[in-house]
N, C-alpha and C positions, 0 to 999 in steps of 0.2 A: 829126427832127420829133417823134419819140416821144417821146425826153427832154426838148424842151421843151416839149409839151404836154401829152403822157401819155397817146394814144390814138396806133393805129398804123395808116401808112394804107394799111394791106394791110386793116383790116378795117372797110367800108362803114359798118356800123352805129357807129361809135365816131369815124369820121372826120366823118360828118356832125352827130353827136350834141352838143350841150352838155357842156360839162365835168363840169355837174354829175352830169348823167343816165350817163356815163361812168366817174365812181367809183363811182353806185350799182349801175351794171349791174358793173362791178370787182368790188365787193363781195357780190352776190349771185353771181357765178362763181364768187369763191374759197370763199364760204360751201358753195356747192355740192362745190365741189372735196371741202373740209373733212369736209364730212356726206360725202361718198362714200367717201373714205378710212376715217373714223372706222366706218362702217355693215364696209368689210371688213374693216380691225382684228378689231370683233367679231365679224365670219364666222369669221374665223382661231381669235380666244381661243374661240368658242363648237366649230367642230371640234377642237380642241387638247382641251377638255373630254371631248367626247365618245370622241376615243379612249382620254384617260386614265379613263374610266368604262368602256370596253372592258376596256381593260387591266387595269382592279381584277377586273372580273367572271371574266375567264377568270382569272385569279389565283387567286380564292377557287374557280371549277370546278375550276379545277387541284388544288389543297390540299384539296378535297371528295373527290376521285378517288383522291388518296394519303393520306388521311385512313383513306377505306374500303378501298383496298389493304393496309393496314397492317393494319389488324382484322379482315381476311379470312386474312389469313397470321397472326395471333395467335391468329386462332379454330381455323384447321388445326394449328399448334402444341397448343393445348390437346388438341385431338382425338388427336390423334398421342401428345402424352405419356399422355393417358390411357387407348389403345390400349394403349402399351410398357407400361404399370402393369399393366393385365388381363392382360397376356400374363408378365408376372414372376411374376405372383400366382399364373397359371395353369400354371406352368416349374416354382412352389415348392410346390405341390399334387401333383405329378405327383412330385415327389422325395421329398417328403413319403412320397406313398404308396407309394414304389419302398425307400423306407427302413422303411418297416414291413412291407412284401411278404417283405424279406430280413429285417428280423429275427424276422418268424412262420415265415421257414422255415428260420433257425437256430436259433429253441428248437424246431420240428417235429424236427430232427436231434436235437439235442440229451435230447428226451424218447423218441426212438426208441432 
């Protein structure tokens, strides 16, 4: 009966209805259908979005975090070489003066 009339009579409203009023109401289901689909499509693209905008953000925190790691260990680097500098500087003062200590008290021998 469906296929030759195109209303089915399992559903009241369409079995008593006009043909015509049958494809409109048709047509207004499947439009409905249409719009409902289409409406979660863009749920889906629209959370798809928002986690790849997640994703970018902790990205770039991420890269902010080992950005500053790195110049935190470059900055104790510096420090650190310019500790070992002062402390070289301070090794070659100290020999410096251990080398003139002995040789004022090899001409003290010397002129005695």
């Amino acid at each position: 009966f469906q296929a030759a009339f195109g209303v089915s009579i399992m559903n009241p409203i369409t079995f008593f209805a006009p043909p015509s009023l049958v494809s409109k109401l048709s047509c207004e289901m499947l439009f409905r259908r249409r719009l409902y689909k289409a409406e979660k499509h863009a749920e889906g693209l629209a959370e798809k979005a928002l986690q790849a905008q997640s994703r970018r953000e902790q990205r770039a925190r991420d890269e902010a975090a080992a950005a500053q790691k790195r110049e935190e260990e470059a900055q104790r680097l510096r420090a650190k070489r310019a500790a070992d500098e002062a402390r070289r500087e301070a090794e070659a003062a100290a020999l410096e003066e251990q080398r003139r200590a002995i040789a004022a008290e090899a001409e003290a021998k010397l002129a005695a």
